[in-house]
C-alpha positions as CSV (number, residue, x, y, z in Angstrom):
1,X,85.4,7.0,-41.1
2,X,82.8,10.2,-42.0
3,X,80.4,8.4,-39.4
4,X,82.9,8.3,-36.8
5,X,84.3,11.9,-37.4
6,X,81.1,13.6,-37.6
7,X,79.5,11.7,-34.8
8,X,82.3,13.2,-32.7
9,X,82.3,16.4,-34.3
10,X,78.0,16.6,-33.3
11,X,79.0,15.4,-29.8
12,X,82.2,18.0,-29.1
13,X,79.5,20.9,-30.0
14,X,76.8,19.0,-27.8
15,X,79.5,18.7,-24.9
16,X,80.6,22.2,-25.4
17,X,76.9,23.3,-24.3
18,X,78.3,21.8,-20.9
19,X,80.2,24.9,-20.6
20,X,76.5,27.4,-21.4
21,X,76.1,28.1,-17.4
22,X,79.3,30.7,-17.6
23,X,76.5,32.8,-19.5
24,X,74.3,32.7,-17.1
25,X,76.3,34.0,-13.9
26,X,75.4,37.3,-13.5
27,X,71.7,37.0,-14.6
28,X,69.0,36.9,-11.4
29,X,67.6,33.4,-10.6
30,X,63.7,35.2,-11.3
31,X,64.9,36.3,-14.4
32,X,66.8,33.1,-15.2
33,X,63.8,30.7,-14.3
34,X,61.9,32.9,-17.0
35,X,63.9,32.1,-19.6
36,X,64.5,28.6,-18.7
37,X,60.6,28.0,-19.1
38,X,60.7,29.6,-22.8
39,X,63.5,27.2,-23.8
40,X,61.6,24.3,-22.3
41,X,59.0,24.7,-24.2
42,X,60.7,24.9,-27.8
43,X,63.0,21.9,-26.2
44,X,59.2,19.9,-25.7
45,X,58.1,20.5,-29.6
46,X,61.8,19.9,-30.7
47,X,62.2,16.6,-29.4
48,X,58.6,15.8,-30.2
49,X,59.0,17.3,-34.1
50,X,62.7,15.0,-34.1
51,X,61.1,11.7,-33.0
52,X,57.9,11.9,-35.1
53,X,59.1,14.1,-38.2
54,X,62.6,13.0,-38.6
55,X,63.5,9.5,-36.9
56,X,60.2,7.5,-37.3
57,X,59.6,8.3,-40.3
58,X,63.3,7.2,-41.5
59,X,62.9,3.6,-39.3
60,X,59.5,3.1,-41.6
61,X,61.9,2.4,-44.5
62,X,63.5,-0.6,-42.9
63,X,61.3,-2.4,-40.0
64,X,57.5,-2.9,-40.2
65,X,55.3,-0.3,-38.2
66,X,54.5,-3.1,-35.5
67,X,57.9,-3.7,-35.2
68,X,58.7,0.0,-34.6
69,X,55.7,0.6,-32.5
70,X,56.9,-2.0,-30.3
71,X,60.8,-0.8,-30.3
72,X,59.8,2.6,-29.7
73,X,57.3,1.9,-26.3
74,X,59.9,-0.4,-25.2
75,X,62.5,2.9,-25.4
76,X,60.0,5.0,-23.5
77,X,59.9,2.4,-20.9
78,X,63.2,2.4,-20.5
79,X,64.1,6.0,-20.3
80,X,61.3,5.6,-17.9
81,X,62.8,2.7,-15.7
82,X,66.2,4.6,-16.2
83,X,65.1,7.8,-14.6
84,X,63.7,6.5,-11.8
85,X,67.0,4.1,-11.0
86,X,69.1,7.2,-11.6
87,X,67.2,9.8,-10.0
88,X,67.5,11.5,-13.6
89,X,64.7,14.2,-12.2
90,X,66.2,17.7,-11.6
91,X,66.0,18.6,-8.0
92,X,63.4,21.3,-7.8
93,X,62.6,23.1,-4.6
94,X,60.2,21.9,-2.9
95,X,60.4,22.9,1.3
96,X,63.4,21.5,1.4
97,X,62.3,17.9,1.1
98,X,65.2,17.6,-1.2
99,X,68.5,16.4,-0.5
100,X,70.9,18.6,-3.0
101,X,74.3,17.5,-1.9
102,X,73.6,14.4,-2.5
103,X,71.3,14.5,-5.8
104,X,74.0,17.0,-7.3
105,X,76.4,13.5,-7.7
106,X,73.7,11.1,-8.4
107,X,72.7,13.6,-11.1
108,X,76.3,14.0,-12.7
109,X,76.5,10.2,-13.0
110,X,72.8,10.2,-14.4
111,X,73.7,12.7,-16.7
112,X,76.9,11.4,-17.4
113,X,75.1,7.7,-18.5
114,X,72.7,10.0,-20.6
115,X,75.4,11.5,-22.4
116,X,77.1,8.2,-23.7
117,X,73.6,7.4,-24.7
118,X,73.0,10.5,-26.5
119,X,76.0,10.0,-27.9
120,X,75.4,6.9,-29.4
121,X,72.6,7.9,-30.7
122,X,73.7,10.7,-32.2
123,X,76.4,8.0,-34.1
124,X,73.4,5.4,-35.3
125,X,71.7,8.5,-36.8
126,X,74.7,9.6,-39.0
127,X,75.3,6.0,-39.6
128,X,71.8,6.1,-41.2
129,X,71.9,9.0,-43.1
130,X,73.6,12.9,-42.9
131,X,70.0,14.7,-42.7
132,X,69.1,11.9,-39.9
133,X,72.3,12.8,-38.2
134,X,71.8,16.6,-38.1
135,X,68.1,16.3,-36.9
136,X,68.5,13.9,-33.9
137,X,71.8,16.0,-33.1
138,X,69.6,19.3,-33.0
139,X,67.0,17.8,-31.3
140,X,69.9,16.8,-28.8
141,X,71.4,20.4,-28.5
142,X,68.1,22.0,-28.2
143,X,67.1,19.5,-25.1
144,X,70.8,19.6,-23.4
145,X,70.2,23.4,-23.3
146,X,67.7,23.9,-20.8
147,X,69.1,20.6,-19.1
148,X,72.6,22.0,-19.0
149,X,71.6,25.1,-17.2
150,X,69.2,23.9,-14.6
151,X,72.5,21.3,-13.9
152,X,74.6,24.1,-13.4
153,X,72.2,25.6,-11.2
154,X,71.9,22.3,-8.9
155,X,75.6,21.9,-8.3
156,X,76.1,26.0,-7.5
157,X,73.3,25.0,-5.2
158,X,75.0,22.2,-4.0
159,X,78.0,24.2,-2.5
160,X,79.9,23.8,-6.0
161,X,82.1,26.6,-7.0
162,X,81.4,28.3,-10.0
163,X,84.4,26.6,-11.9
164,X,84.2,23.4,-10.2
165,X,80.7,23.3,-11.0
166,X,81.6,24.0,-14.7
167,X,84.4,21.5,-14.6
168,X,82.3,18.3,-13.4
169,X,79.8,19.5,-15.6
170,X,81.5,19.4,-18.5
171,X,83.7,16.4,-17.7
172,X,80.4,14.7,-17.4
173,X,79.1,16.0,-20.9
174,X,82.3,14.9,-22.9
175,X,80.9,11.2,-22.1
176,X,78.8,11.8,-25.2
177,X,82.3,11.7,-27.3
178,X,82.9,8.4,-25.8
179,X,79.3,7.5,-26.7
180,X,79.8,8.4,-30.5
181,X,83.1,6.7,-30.8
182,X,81.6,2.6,-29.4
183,X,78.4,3.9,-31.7
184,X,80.0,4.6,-34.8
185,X,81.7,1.0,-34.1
186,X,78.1,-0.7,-33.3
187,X,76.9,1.0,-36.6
188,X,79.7,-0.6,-38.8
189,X,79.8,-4.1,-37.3
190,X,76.1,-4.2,-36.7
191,X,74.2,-2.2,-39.4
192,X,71.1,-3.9,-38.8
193,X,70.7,-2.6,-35.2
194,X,70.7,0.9,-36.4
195,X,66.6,1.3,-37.0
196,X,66.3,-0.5,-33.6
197,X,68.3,1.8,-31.7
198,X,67.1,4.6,-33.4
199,X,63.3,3.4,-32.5
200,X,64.8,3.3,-29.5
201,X,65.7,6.7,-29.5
202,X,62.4,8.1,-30.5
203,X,60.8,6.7,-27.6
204,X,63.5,8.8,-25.3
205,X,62.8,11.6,-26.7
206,X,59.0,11.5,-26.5
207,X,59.2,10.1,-23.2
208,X,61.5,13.2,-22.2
209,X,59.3,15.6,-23.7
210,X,56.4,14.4,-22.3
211,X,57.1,13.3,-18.7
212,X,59.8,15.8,-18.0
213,X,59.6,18.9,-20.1
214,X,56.0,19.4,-21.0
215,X,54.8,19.0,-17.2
216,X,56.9,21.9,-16.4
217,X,55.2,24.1,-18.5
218,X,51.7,23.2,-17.0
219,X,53.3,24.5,-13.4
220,X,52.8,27.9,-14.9
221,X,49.4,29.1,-13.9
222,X,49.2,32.6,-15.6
223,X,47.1,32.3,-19.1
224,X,49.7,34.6,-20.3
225,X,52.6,32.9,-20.0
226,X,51.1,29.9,-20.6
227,X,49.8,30.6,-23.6
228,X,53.8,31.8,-24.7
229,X,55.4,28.5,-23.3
230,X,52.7,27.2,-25.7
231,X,53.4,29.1,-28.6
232,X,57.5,27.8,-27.8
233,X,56.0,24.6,-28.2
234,X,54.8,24.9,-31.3
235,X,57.9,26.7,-32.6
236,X,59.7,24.0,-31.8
237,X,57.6,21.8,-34.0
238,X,57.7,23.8,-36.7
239,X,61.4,24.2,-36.5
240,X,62.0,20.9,-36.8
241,X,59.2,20.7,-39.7
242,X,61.0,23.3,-41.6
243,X,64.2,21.7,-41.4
244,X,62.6,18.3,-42.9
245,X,61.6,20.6,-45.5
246,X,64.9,22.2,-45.9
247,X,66.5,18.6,-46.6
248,X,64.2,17.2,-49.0
């Protein structure tokens, strides 16, 4: 029952994040894509610092490193395969070569899979331990943040109203809740599974970090603000370091 109750408590606060674009209505799209690009970078390090500080580390103590070196390219493979199928890409301008109307409803039902996922996730890490819990469901919030304002921005761009585009974004968000409730039920019937799915996990979240939020920090081409998505980077690391710290 704790699983279950705070897997949906992590994935309410995760959905909630959903709601993060009314925050951002009055604030100039220059201005706006400047701060994106900060919390991209911390999102990067975070979701590298969760897989390889927190979640790895944890599956060591039941599978065999071959085993989890295995589980975890065959996760990267599939967030891989996944994001291609689902056109999980944000739709970045690019001379118009992009169709918005129709990518803003392919992305809500790409982002709606990933948030059962993450939700799932976020239950087999709690099923695993609290501290395990806490981390992956940081290093979820920290990457839905970024995500959950550039998808606000694509269906405003789209022709979505500003509650309307709130609305579907948060109704595809609360999938996560869903997600925790049939993975607090895998992690009770199936407790072996957990490691594997976390493995599984880990490979998500380094393939995410690598192949969709670390490339957009190399579109920057002053030194300067390179050099400060960098330093994010690392601040994300080290956040997640210091939490690891924290809990042992």
């Amino acid at each position: 029952m704790s699983v279950l109750f705070f897997s949906i408590v992590a994935t309410l606060i995760v959905s909630l994040l959903s709601l993060i674009g009314i925050l951002f209505i009055t604030i100039k799209p220059d201005r706006l894509k400047k701060i994106l690009l900060l919390l991209v970078g911390f999102s990067a390090g975070a979701m590298l610092g969760g897989a390889f500080l927190h979640i790895l580390p944890e599956v060591s103590e039941e599978l065999d490193m071959l085993i989890i070196g295995i589980i975890t390219i065959v996760g990267f493979s599939l967030f891989f395969i996944m994001e291609k199928v689902l056109h999980w890409h944000h739709c970045h301008k690019t001379g118009g070569e992009c169709d918005v109307h129709t990518f803003a409803y392919t992305n809500l039902i790409g982002d709606g899979i990933h948030n059962f996922l993450d939700g799932v996730v976020i239950a087999a890490a709690f099923a695993s331990g609290w501290q395990v819990g806490i981390a992956t469901t940081l290093a979820v919030i920290i990457h839905e943040l970024p995500q959950e304002i550039s998808d606000y921005g694509v269906l405003l761009y789209a022709g979505f109203t500003k509650s309307k585009a709130l609305l579907y974004n948060f109704l595809s968000a609360i999938l996560a809740v869903l997600g925790a409730i049939v993975g607090s039920l895998i992690a009770k019937q199936v407790e072996m599974f957990v490691p594997w799915l976390l493995a599984l996990a880990a490979g998500g979240f380094i393939y995410i970090s690598a192949s969709d939020l670390i490339p957009e920090l190399h579109k920057e081409k002053k030194m300067s603000k390179a050099l400060l998505s960098f330093f994010t980077f690392f601040l994300g690391i080290c956040f997640m370091l210091l939490f690891k710290i924290i809990m042992e």
